[in-house]
N, C-alpha and C positions, 0 to 999 in steps of 0.2 A: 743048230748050234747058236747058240746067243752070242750078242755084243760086248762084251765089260759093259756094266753097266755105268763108270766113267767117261769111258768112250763115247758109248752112244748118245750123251747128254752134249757132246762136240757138236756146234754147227760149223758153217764155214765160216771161215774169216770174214769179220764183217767188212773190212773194207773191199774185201775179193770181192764180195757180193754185194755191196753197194755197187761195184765196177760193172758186174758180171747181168747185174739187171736194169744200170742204163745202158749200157750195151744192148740189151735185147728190148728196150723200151726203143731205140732209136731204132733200128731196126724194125720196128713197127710203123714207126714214119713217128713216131713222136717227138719233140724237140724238150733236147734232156740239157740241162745245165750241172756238167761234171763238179761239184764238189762234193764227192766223195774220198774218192779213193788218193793217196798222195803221193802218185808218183809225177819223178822229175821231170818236168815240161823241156827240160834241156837235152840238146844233144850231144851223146858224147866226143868228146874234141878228137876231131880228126885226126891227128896223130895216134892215139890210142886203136881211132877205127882199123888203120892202114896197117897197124902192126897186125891186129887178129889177120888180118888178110894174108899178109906174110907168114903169119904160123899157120893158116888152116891146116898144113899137111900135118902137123904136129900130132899123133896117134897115140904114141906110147902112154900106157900107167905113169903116173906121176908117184912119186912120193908123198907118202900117205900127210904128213904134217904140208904140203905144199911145195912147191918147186922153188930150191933152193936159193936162185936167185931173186926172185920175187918175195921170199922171206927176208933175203938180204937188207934190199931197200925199202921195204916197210919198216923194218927193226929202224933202220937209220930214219928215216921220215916221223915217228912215233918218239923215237929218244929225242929229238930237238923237240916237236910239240908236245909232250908229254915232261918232259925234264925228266926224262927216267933213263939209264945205261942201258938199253934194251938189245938183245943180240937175235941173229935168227933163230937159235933154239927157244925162243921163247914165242915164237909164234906159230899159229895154226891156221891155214887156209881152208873155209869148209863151201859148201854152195851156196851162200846167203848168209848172212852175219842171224835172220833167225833160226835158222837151221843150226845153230853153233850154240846161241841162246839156249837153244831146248837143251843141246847135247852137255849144258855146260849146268842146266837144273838138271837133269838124268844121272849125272854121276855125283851129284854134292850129296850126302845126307846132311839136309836141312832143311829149316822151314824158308817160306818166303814172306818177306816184306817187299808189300807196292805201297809205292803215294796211289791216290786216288784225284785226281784220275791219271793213269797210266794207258800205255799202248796196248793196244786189244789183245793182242798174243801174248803177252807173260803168263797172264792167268789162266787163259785156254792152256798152256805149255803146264802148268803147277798142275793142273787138273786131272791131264793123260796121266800124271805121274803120280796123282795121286799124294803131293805134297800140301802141307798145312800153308795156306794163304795167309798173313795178318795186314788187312790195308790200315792205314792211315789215313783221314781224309783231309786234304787239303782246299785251299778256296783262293778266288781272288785276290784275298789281303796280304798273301803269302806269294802271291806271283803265280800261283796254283804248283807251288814245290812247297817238299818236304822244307820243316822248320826243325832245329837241330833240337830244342825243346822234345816235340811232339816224338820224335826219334829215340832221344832218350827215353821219356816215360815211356814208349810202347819197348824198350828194351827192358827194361827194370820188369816187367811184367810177363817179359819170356828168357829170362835171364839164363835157364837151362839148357836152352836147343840152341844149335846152331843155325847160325842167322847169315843170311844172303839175302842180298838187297839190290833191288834195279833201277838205277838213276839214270835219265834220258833227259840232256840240256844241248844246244837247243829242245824242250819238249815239243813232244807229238801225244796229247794234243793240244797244246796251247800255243804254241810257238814262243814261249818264254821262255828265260835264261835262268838259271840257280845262280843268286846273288848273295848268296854266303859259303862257298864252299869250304872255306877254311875253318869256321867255327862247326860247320857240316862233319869235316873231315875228325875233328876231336873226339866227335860223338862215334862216329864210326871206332877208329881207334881202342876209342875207353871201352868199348862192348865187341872189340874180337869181331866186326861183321866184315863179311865179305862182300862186297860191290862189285855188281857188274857195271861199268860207266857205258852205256849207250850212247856213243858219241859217232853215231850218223850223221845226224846236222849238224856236228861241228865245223867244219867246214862253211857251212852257212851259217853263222852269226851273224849278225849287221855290224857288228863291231872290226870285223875283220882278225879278230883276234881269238885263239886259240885256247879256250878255258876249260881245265879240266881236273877231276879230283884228284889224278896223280898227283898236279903240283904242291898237295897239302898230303896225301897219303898212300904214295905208290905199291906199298908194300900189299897195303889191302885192296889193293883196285887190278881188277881184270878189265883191258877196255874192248871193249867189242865195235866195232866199222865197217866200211866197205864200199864198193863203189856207186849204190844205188842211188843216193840223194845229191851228192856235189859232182859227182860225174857224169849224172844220166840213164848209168847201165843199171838198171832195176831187174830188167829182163837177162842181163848174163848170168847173173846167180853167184857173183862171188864175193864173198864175206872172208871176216879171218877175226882172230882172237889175239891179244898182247897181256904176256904174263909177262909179273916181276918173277926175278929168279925164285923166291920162297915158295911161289907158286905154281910153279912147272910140275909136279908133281899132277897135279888137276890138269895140265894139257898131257899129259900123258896117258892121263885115263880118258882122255877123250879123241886123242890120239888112238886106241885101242878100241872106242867103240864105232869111229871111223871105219879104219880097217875091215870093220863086221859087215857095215852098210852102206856108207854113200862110196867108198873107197878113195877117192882123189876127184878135187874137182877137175872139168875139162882142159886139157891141156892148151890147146889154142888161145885161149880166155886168159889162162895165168903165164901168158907168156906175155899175151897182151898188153896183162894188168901192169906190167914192170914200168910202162913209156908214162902211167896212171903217177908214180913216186918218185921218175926223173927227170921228168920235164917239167918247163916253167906253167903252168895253168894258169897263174894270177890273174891275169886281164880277165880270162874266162870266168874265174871266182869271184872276181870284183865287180864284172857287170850282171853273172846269176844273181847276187846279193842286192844289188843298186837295184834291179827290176823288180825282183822277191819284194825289195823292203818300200817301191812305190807303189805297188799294187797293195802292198798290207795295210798301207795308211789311206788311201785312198776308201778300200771295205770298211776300216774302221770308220772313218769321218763318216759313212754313206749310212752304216749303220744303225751307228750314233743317232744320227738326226731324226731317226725315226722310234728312237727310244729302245735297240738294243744292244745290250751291254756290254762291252768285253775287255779286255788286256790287250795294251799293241802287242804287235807278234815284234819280237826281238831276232829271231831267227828262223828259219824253216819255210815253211808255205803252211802255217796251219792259224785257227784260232777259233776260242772257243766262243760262243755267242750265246748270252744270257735272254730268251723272250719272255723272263717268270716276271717282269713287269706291267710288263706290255699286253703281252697276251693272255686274256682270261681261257681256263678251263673248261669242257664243255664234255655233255656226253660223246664227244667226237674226240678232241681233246684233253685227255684224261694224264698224259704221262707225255719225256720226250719222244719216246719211237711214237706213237701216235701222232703226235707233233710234224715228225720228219715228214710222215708218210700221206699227212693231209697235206704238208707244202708241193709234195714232190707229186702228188696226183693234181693239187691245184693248179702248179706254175711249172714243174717239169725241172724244178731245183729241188738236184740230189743232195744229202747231204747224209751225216751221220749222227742217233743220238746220244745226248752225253753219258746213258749207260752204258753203250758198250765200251768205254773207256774205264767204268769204274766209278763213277759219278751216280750220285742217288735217283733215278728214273721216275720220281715224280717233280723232280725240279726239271722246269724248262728249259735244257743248256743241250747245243748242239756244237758238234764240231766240223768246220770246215777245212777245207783243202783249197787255194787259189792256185790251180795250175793249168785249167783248161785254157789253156795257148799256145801258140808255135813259138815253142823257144827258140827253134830255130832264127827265127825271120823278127823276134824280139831282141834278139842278139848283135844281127845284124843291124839293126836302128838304132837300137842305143850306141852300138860302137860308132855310129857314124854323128848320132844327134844325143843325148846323152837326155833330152828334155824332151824327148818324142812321145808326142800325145798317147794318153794308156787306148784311147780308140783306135789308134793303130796295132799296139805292142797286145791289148789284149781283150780284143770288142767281145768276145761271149763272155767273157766275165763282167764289164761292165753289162750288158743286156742281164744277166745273169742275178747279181746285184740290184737292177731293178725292178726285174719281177717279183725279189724275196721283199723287195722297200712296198712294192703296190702293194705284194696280199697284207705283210704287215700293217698298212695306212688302214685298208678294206675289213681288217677284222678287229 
């Protein structure tokens, strides 16, 4: 029996397998510098831990939309950051915010709009499903976000189908901010699209502040979240979705296809997650952000000096790095996966290249992840010294750093 032939054209996730082969490179005895994969170097805050502890006995099915409580104070936490009246029927708890993603293209009849370059999984997710892609490409000069322009005209040119659109600010991968949302928001609007807002790294802004397309167009925005980037827990698996009321309708149909598959996520987890929306976190928020955003500028400046190019990261742990300068093409060197995969057998830095985000594969643009460090014991420094050397808070990245600066200098 054959594969779909959609299917089979699936690899893994690139960044699983950027993770999943320095993993088995260090395991060889090799010395691998993690920039790939971007999860959270933090640990989640002890309170959140201590409660899963307290629920472990917790067994029972849950409620297919999520455990009522835990819908409660997300609703509440989302209506103040959001500026939307959000209650608990309009949310849904699923095993990962991308897990929710897929199930939230699975039921839309639509096409898809990406910026270029977007996170590796929307496209892989439009592809099982067999849905129409249209990217946009965006660059540099734009912050590497959609421009409300380019939005329009690629509207006016699909003006028949219905359009659903995935905006991720802080982005992954650039670690930039969408700094027009409002004029963003019009275009949305005047063209009927629906907006998934990926607002993962919101929470991680350097700004401290809470930017999102609701505030300009709630009606059309679905916001998707979870606890994996600003809490830590990447590895619990739980996400959730926030509708406005017009659009409950679509959690319901995904509500239904729940039901068919993952059924509820783990009970212990969403009991836990509750201590996640009513406790204070700030300190914990304000010094992940303070480190995130010294370690960004520090890559950037080290970068720089050796002639490669990027956008500060504004939020996140990510940033895209331009070598189509610098480094000339060779029969070795032909594209960026090529690229990656000479640095990463040179110097043993991982990283990923800027096709599989959706960026064009003969430009040299890679994307990094800054989080190979004990955020724990990073956490601990900074709250005590707030100006502690990054060779304390975070030495494989700096070593890391300068392996990528030698081979750069050396080729």
């Amino acid at each position: 029996m054959k594969i779909k032939t959609n299917i089979s054209n699936i690899k893994t996730s690139a960044t699983l397998a950027i993770n999943e082969l320095s993993n088995k490179l260090e395991k060889e005895g090799k010395v691998i510098y993690k920039f790939g994969l971007g999860q959270s170097p933090f640990p989640v805050p002890e309170i959140i831990v201590e409660e899963l502890k307290k629920n472990s006995h917790q067994k029972d099915y849950l409620n297919v939309s999520g455990l009522e409580k835990l819908r409660e104070v997300i609703a509440i936490y989302h209506a103040k950051k959001n500026k939307y009246n959000y209650k608990k029927e309009n949310i849904i708890i699923g095993p990962g915010s991308k897990e929710l993603i897929y199930q939230l293209q699975l039921v839309l009849d639509s096409d898809l709009i990406l910026p270029s370059p977007s996170w590796v999984s929307y496209e892989p997710q439009a592809k099982i499903l067999n849905k129409k892609i249209h990217w946009i490409n965006c660059s540099d000069k734009n912050n590497w976000h959609l421009n409300p322009e380019d939005l329009n005209k690629k509207c006016k040119q699909i003006q028949k189908v219905n359009k659903l659109l995935i905006l991720n600010s802080p982005n992954n991968p650039s670690g930039t901010t969408h700094n027009n949302l409002k004029e963003f928001a019009k275009v949305v609007i005047d063209n009927n699209i629906i907006v998934i807002s990926d607002e993962i790294y919101a929470e991680l802004d350097f700004t401290g502040e809470y930017n999102s397309l609701t505030h300009f167009c709630p009606e059309n925005t679905i916001v998707s979240s979870g606890l994996s980037k600003w809490c830590g827990a990447g590895g619990w698996r739980i996400g959730y979705l926030v509708f406005p009321e017009n659009l409950n309708y679509i959690k319901n149909a995904i509500r239904n296809i729940a039901s068919e598959t993952y059924t509820s996520v783990s009970a212990p987890i969403q009991h836990a997650a509750i201590k996640a929306f009513t406790e204070d976190h700030s300190m914990y928020l304000k010094n992940s952000r303070l480190i995130l955003k010294k370690i960004s500028e520090y890559i950037y400046k080290e970068l720089l000096s050796v002639g490669i190019k990027s956008q500060k990261t504004q939020g996140g742990f990510y940033l895209i790095c331009d070598f189509t300068k610098k480094i000339k093409k060779t029969n070795i060197i032909v594209d960026s996966k090529s690229l990656c995969n000479k640095i990463l057998n040179d110097t043993g830095f991982a990283m990923l290249p800027g096709s599989d985000f959706g960026l064009n594969n003969k430009q040299l643009l890679s994307r990094i992840a800054f989080v190979d460090f004990d955020g724990k014991k990073a956490l601990n420094l900074f709250f005590k010294n707030k100006n502690t050397d990054l060779k304390k808070i975070c030495p494989k990245i700096i070593k890391g750093i300068n392996k990528l600066k030698d081979w750069v200098i050396k080729n």
